[in-house]
N, C-alpha and C positions, 0 to 999 in steps of 0.2 A: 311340370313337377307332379309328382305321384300326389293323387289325394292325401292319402294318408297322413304322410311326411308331412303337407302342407299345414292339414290338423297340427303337428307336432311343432311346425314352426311358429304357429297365431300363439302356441302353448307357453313355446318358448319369449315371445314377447312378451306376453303378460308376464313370464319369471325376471325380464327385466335383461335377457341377454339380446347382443348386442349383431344383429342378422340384417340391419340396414341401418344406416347411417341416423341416427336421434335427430329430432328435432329440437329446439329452443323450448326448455320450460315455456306453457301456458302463459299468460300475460295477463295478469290483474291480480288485486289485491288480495284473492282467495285462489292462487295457483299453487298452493302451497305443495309443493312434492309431485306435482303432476307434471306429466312427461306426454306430449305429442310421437306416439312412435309409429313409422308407415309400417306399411307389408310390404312382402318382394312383392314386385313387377304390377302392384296399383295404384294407383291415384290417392293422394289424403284425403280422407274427410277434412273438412273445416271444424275446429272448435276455439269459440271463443268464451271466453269470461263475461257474464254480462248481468244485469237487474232484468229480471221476469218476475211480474208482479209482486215486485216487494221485497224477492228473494234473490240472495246469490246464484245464480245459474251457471252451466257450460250452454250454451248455445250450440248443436251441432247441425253440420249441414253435409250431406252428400247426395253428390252427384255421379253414380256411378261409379261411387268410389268404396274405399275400406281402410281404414285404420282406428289406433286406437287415442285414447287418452288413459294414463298408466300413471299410476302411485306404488310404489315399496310400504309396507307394514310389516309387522311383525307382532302377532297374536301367538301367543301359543292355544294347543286344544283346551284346556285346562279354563280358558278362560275365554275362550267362544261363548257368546250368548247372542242378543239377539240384532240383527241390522236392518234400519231403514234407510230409505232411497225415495225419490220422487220422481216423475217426468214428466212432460206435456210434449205429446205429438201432435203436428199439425199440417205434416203430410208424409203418406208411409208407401212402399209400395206396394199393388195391389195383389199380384200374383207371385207373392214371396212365401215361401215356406223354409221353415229353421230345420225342418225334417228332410229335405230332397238338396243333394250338392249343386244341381244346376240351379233351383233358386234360393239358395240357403243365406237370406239378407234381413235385417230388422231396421225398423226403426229407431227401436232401442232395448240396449244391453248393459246390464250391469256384469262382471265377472270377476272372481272370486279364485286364485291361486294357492292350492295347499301344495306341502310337502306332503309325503309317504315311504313306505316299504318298495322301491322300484324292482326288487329282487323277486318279490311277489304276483308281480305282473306275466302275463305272457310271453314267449319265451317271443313271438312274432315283433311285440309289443317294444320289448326288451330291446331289440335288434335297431327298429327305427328308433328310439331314444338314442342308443349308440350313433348310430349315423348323424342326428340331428346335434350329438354332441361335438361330434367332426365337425361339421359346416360351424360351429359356432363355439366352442371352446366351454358350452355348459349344457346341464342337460333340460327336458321341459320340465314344468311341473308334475309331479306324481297325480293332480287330480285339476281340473278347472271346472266348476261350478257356476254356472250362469244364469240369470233371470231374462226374459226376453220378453220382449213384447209380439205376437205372432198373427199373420194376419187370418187363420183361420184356426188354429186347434186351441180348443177350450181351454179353461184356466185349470190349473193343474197338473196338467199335462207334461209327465217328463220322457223329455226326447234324448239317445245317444246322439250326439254330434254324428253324420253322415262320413264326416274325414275321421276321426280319430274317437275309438270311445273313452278317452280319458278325458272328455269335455262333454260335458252333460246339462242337457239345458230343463227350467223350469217354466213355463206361460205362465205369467202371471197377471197380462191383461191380453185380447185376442179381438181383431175387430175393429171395427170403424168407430163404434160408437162410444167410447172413451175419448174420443181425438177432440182437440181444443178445451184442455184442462188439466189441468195438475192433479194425477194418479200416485195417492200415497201408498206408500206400500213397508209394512217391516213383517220381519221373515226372522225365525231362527235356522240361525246358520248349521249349526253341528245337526239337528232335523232333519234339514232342508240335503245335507249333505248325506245321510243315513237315508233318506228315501231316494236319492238318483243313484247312489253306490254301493248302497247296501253293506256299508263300516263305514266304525269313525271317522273322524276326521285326524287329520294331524296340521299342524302348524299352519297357520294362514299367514303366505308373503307376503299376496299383492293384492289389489284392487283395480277394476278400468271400465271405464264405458266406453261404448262401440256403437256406430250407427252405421249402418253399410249396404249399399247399392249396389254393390261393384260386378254379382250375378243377375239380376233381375235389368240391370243398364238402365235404373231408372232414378226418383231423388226421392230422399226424404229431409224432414225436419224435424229437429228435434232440441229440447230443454232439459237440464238431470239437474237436479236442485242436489243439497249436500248427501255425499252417501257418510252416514256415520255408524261407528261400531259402538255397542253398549254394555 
């Protein structure tokens, strides 16, 4: 499968359409609206619902795998402010980078699905949307926004996604030495999205975390306490 395209279809999962067969809603008493969704042609991550020090947690695990855990919302721009998230890694892999497609894998990912102007886009841009709306009956999101955890580029650090530049990533922890503990983190969103896109925002759909091995063939581990919006 063409990179590209490939970006367009992770996209399209996050917008919640439907490119591989759904998994069974999450399982515990805070699964509220969360959705287990694979990718084509890899392996699931594991995520469970589980008590991490105290708090509600997903519990994820992969092994040379990739998929997501996915929620629907609806925010408008208007009333973007600000969001926090939590995680604790406790094993990541080591020669992974979020900037190179051959090892482009995290420990952990927060991601963030707006609408947009798709008419606005390139006309290249334009064309794989089209296609990806064939294979799937919708189209991706006009923007995806992500927080990552990365194992080498500094914090702050905003990277184009290597498959697709309509996903754009932010480090906001980098490194070993964060690992075994709960890294708080809140972020404004409409900001956060004005510095990797350079304009507003529009409409926020979805939400999802992501741990993924499935390039580097190696595991990690990982915990996402609540992500909530403010």
């Amino acid at each position: 499968m063409p990179s590209r395209l490939f970006g367009l279809l992770l996209s399209l999962l996050l917008a919640g359409c439907s490119i591989a067969p759904r998994q069974p809603p999450a399982e515990g008493p805070a699964a509220d609206g969360w959705q287990a969704v694979p990718l084509p042609g890899k392996s699931s991550t594991e995520y469970r619902w589980v008590q991490k020090d105290g708090r509600q947690a997903i519990a994820a695990t992969s092994d040379g795998s990739a998929s997501m855990l996915r929620k629907r919302v609806s925010r408008e721009a208007q009333a973007l402010g600000e969001v926090s998230f939590s995680w604790w890694v406790s094993e990541a892999p080591e020669n992974s980078s979020v900037a190179h497609a051959d090892r482009e894998d995290a420990p952990a990912r927060v991601l963030f699905g707006f609408q947009g102007d798709v008419s606005s886009l390139p006309a290249r841009t334009r064309v794989m949307f089209e296609l990806a709306e064939a294979l799937t009956g919708e189209r991706p999101p006009y923007a995806t926004l992500m927080y990552v955890w990365d194992a080498t580029a500094p914090v702050g650090t905003v990277i184009v996604n290597p498959r697709s530049d309509r996903i754009r990533k932010i480090v906001v922890d980098s490194g070993p030495e964060a690992r075994g503990r709960w890294r708080e983190h809140r972020r404004n969103l409409a900001d956060d999205f004005r510095l990797a896109f350079g304009e507003a925002p529009g409409r926020l759909d979805s939400i999802a975390v992501m741990t993924d091995t499935d390039n580097t063939k190696s595991r990690a581990r990982s915990w996402y306490g609540p992500v909530e919006l403010h």
